[in-house]
DODRENFI-20575 format. One line per field, with one value per residue (C-alpha): residue number from 1; residue in one letter; x, y, z. Coordinates in pm, 1 decimal, padded with zeros to 6 digits. Each point is the difference from the previous one (the first is absolute). Layout:
N
num <- (NUM, ...)
residuo <- (A, ...)
u <- (X, ...)
v <- (Y, ...)
w <- (Z, ...)
***
This chain:
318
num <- (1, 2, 3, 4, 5, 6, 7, 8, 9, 10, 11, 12, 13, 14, 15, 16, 17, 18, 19, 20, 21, 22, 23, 24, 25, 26, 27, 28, 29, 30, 31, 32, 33, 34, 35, 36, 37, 38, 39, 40, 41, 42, 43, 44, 45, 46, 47, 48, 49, 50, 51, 52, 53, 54, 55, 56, 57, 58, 59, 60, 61, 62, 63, 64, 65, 66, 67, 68, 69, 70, 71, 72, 73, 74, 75, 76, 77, 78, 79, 80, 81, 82, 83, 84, 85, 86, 87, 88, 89, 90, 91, 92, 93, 94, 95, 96, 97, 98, 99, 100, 101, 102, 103, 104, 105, 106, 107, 108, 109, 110, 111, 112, 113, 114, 115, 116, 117, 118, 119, 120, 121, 122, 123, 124, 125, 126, 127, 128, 129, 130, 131, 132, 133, 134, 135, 136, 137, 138, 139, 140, 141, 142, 143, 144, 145, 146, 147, 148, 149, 150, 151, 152, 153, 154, 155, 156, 157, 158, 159, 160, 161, 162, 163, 164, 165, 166, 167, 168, 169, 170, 171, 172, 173, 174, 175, 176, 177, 178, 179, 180, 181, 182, 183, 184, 185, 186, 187, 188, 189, 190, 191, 192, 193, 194, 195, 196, 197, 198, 199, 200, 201, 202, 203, 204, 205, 206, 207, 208, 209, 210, 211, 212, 213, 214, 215, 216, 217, 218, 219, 220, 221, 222, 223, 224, 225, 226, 227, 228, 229, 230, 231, 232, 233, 234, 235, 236, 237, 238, 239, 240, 241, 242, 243, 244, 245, 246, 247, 248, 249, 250, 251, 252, 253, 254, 255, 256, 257, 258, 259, 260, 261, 262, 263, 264, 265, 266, 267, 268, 269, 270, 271, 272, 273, 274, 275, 276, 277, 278, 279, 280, 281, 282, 283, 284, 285, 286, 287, 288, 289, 290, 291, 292, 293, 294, 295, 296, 297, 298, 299, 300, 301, 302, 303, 304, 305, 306, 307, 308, 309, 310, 311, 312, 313, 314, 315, 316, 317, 318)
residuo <- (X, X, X, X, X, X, X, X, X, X, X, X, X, X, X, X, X, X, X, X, X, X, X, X, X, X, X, X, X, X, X, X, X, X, X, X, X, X, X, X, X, X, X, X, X, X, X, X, X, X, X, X, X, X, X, X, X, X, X, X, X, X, X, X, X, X, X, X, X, X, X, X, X, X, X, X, X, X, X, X, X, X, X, X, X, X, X, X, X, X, X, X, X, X, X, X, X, X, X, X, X, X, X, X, X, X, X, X, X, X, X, X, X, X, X, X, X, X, X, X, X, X, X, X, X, X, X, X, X, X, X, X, X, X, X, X, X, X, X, X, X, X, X, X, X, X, X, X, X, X, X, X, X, X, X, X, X, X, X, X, X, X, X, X, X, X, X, X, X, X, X, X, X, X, X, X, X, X, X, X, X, X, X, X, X, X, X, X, X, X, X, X, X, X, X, X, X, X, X, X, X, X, X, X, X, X, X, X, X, X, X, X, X, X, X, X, X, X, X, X, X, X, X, X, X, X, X, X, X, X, X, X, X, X, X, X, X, X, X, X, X, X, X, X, X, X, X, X, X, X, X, X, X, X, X, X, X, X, X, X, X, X, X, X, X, X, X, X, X, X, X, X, X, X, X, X, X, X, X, X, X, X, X, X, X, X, X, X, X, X, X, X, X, X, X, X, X, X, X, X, X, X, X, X, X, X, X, X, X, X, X, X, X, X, X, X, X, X)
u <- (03164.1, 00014.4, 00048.8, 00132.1, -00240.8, 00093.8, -00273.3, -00080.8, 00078.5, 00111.3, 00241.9, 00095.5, 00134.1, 00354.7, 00130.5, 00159.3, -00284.7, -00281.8, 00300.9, -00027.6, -00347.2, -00004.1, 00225.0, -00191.3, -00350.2, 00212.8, 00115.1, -00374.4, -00120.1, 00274.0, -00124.1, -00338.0, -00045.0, -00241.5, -00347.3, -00067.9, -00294.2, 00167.7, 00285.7, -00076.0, -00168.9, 00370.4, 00166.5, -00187.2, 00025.7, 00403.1, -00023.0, -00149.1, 00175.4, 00298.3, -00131.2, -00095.7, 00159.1, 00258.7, -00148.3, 00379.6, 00141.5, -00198.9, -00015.2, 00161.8, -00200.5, -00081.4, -00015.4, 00295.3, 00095.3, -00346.9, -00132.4, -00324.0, -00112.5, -00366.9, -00293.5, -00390.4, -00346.4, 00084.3, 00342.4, 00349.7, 00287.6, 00351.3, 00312.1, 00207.2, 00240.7, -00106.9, 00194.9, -00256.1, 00130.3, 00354.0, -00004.0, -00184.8, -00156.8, -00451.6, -00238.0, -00243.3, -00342.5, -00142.6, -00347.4, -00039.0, -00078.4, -00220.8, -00231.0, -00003.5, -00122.4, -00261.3, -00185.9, -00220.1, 00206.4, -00044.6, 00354.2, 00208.9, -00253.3, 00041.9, 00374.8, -00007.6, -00216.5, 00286.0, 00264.1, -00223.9, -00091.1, 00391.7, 00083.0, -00189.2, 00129.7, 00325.6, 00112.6, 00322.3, -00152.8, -00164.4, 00145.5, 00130.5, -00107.8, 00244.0, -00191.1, -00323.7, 00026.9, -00100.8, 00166.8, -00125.7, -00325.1, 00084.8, 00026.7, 00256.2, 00089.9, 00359.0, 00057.9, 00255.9, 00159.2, -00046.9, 00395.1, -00069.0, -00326.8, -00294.9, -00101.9, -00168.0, 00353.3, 00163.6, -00193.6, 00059.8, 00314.0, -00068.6, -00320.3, 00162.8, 00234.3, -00232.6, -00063.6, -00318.8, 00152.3, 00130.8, -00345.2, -00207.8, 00220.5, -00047.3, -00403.6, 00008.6, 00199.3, -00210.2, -00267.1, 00131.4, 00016.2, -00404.7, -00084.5, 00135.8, -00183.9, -00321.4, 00047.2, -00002.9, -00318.6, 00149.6, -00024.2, 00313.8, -00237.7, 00279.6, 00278.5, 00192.6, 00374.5, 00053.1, -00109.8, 00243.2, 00322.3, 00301.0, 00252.2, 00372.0, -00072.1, 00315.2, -00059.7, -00016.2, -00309.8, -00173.6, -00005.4, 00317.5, -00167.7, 00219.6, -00314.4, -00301.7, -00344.4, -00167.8, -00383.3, 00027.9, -00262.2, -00292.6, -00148.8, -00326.0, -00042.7, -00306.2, -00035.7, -00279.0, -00036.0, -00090.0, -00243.5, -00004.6, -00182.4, 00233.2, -00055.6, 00302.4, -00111.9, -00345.9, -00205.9, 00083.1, 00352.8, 00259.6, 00280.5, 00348.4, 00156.3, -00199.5, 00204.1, 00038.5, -00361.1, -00258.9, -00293.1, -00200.5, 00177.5, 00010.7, -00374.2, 00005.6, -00078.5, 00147.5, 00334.9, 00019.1, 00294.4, -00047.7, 00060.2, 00385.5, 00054.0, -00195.5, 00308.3, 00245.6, -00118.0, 00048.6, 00390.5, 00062.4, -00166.2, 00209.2, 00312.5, -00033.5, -00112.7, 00192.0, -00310.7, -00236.7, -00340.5, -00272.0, 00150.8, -00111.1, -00009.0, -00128.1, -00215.4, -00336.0, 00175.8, 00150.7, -00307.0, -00173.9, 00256.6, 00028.2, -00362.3, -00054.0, 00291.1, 00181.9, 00309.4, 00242.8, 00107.4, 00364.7, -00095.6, -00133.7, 00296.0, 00224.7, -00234.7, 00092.5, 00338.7, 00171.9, -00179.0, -00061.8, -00354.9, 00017.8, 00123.2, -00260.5, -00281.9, 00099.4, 00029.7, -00298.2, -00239.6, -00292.8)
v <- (-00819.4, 00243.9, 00364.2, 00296.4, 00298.4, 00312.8, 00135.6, 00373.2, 00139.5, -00342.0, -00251.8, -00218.9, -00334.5, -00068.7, -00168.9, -00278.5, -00037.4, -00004.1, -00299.9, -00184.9, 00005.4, -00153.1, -00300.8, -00055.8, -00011.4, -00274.3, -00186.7, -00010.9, -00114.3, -00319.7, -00101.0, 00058.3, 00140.7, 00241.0, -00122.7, 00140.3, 00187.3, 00207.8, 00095.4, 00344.3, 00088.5, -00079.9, 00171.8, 00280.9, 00020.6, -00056.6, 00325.3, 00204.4, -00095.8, 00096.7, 00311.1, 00148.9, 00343.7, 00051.6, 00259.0, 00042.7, 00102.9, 00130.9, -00254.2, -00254.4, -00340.0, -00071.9, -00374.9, -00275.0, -00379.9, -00085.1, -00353.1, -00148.7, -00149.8, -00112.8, 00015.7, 00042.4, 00056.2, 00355.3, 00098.2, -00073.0, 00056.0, 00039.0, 00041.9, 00345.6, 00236.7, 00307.6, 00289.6, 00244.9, -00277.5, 00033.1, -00315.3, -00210.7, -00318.9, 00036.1, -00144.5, 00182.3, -00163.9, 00165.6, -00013.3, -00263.0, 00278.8, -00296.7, 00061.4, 00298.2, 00008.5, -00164.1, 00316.6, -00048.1, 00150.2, -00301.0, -00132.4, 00387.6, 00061.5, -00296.6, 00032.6, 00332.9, -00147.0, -00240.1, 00254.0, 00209.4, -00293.3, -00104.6, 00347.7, 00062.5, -00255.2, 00033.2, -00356.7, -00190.8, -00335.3, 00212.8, 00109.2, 00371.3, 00223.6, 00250.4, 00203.1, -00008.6, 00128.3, -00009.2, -00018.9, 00087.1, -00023.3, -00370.1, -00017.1, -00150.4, -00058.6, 00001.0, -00249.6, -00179.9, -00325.6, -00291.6, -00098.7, -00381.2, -00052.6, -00138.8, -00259.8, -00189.7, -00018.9, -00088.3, -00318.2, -00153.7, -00094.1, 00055.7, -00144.7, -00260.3, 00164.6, 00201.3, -00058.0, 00028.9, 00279.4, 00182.6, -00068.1, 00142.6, 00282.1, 00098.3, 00021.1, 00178.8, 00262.0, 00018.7, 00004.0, 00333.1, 00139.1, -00084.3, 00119.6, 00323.0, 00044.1, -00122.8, 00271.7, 00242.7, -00151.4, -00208.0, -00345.6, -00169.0, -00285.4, -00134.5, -00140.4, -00246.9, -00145.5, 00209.1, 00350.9, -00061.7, 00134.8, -00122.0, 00299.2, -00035.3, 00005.1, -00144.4, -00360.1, 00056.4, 00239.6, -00290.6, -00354.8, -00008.3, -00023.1, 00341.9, 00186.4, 00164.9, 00016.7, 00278.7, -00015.2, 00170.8, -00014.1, 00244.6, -00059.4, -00156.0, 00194.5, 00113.4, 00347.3, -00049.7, 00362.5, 00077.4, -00101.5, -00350.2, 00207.5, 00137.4, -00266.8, -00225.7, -00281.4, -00179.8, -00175.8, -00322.5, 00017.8, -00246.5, 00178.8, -00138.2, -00300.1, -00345.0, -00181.4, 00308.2, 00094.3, -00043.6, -00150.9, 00340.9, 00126.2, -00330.2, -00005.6, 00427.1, 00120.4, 00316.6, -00064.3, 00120.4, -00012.5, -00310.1, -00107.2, 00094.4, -00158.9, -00323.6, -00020.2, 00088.7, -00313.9, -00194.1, 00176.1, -00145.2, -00350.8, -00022.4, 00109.3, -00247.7, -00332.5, 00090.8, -00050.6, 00239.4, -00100.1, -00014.2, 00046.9, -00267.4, -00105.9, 00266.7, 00335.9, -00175.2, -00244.2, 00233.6, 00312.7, -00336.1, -00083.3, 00338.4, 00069.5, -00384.3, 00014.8, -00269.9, -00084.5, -00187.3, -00336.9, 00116.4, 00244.4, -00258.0, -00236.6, 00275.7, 00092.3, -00342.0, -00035.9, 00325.6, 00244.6, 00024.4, -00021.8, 00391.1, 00123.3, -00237.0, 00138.8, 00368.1, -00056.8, -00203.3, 00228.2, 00168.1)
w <- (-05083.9, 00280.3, -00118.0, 00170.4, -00042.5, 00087.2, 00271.3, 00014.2, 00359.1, 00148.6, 00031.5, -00315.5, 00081.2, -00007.0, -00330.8, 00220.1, 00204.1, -00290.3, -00145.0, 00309.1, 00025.4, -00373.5, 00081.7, 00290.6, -00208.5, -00252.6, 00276.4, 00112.1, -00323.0, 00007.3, 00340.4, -00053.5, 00369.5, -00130.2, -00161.2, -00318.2, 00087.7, 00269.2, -00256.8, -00155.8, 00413.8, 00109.9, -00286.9, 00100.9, 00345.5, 00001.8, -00268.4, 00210.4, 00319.9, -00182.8, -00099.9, 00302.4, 00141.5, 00261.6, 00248.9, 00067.0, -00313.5, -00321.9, -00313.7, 00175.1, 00017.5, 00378.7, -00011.6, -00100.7, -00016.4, -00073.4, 00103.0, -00012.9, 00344.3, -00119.5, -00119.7, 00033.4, -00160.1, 00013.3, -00012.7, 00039.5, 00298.9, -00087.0, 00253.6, -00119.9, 00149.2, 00071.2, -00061.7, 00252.8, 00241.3, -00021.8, -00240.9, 00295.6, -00191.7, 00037.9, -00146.7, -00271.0, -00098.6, -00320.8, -00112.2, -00329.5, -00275.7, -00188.2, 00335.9, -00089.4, -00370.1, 00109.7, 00008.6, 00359.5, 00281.8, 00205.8, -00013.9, 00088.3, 00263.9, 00147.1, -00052.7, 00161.3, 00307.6, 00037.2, 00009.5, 00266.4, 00224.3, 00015.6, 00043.0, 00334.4, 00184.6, 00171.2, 00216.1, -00059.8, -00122.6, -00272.1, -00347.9, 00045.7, -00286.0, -00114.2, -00235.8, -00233.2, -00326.1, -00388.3, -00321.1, -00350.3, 00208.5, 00121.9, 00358.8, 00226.3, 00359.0, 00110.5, 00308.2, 00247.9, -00165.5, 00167.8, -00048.1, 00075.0, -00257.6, 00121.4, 00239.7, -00306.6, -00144.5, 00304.5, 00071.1, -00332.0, 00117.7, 00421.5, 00087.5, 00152.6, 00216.6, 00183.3, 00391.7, 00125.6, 00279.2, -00324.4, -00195.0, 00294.3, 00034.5, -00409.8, 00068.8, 00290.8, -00132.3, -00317.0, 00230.9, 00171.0, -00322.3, -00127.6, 00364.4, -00083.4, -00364.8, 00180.7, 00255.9, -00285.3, -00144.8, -00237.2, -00131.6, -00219.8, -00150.5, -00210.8, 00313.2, -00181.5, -00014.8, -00359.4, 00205.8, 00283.7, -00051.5, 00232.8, 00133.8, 00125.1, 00376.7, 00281.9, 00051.3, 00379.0, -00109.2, -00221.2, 00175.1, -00232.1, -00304.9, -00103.7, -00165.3, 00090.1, -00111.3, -00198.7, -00094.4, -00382.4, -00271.6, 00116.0, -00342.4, 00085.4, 00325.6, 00178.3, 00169.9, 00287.0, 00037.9, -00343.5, -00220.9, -00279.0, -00210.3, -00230.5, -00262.3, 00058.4, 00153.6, -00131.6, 00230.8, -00003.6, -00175.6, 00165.2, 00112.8, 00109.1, -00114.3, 00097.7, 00223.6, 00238.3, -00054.7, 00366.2, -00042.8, -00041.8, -00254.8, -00208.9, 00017.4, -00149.5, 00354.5, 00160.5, 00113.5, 00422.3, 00211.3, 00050.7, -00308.1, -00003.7, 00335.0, -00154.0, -00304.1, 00282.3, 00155.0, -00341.7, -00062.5, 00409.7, -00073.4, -00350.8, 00155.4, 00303.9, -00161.1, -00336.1, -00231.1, -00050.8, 00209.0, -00332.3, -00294.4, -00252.9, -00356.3, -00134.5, 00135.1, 00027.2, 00256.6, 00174.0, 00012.4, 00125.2, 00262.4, 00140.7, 00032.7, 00203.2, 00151.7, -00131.4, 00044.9, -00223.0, 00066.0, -00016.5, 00178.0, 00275.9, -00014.1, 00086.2, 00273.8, 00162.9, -00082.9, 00048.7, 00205.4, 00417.5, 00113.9, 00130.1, -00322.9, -00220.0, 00253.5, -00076.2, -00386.5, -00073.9, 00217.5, -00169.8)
***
């Protein structure tokens, strides 16, 4: 059971709140959305989100109508109204305190590298961070809400519906927005559907699709203009999730530039033939078919079914 403690100088959850969050965690637990090892990180995290100060109004909890948006290695984002915002709905990632007992460093300083890297760039097809802060000594990062979810999301039940024209325009915009992180010496090295977040935008703004694009996610991030050496990264270690991985960095190379405009080229070639150019069976297959270059056979059916000879020129270049 949840319990509301009363916290010295701060803000104390509401008793309805703290009750909703319970039900919640029970409805969880029937529907099994929530694996069993992530369930005392989550408990945790939703505690602590609820417990964090107004800088509006002394002892009064800042952060409301708590949902959990997802999950990774190390930590968790919820959607919340903020009271500091005049009740606007953000999104608040939260460092997993299980990371944290694990007693090296690694996984707040990386957290905290995160929070910097997203914090320093400023374009409109990149999550906006509100404010950086820490909780009980557990850090968090307050951000825009993608209102729409994530392109990952939207293509489980889209993929199918989406032009080229509109397909072409989603890169490109992305494209903007890795342009401008690579201006300020920085490399995303995790671009995938799951870290793009889709935004309300005027379908007359959109190729009337009705969203927009936001690059989110700076978790695995590299800052060009400082140094690797800080002990977070281990020469070698595979970074980024497989499918979305360049060659370089599948074979524990130093991720360049390049690299992010290499996936950029996968997300465009998956979004135009509607099958993902080398994913396989398992990872082995598919490490193996990124590195050669080769391409699916789905992959090559569509290529002669569906797609013009200009656009399957641009896609397939190297």
């Amino acid at each position: 059971m949840i319990k509301s403690r009363k916290l010295l100088d701060s803000s104390q959850p509401s008793i309805r709140e703290v009750e909703r969050l319970q039900n919640w965690f029970e409805n969880l637990d029937e529907t099994r959305e929530v694996h069993a090892g992530d369930w005392s990180d989550l408990k945790q995290c939703s505690e602590i989100v609820a417990e964090i100060p107004s800088s509006c109004a002394a002892r009064t909890a800042r952060f409301s109508e708590i949902q959990k948006l997802g999950s990774g290695a190390f930590g968790f984002a919820f959607s919340v109204c903020d009271s500091d915002r005049n009740g606007d709905r953000v999104a608040i990632k939260v460092l997993r305190p299980s990371r944290m007992d694990l007693g090296d460093g690694n996984a707040k300083r990386r957290f905290e590298e995160e929070c910097r890297v997203a914090n320093q760039l400023t374009h409109p097809g990149i999550m906006r961070v509100h404010s950086i802060s820490e909780w009980k000594g557990v850090p968090y990062m307050v951000t825009e809400l993608g209102d729409l979810g994530t392109l990952a999301t939207w293509l489980l039940d889209h993929r199918n519906e989406l032009s080229i024209r509109q397909a072409v325009w989603l890169v490109m915009t992305l494209t903007e927005a890795v342009h401008c992180a690579h201006s300020n010496y920085t490399i995303h090295r995790d671009i995938k559907p799951a870290n793009i977040l889709l935004k309300s935008a005027e379908p007359n703004n959109s190729e009337g699709l009705g969203f927009s694009p936001v690059l989110s996610d700076f978790g695995l991030a590299k800052d060009l203009d400082r140094s690797e050496s800080q002990g977070l990264t281990d020469t070698g270690e595979l970074l980024g999730t497989v499918a979305y991985m360049s060659p370089e960095q599948i074979q524990g190379e130093k991720a360049q530039t390049y690299s992010d405009i290499f996936t950029l080229g996968v997300l465009l070639s998956e979004l135009v033939f509607r099958v993902h150019p080398f994913a396989d069976s398992n990872n082995f297959l598919t490490r193996r078919n990124i590195v050669l270059s080769n391409r699916s056979e789905e992959h090559t059916s569509e290529l002669q079914s569906r797609v013009d000879i200009s656009y399957a020129v641009f896609c397939l270049k190297k």
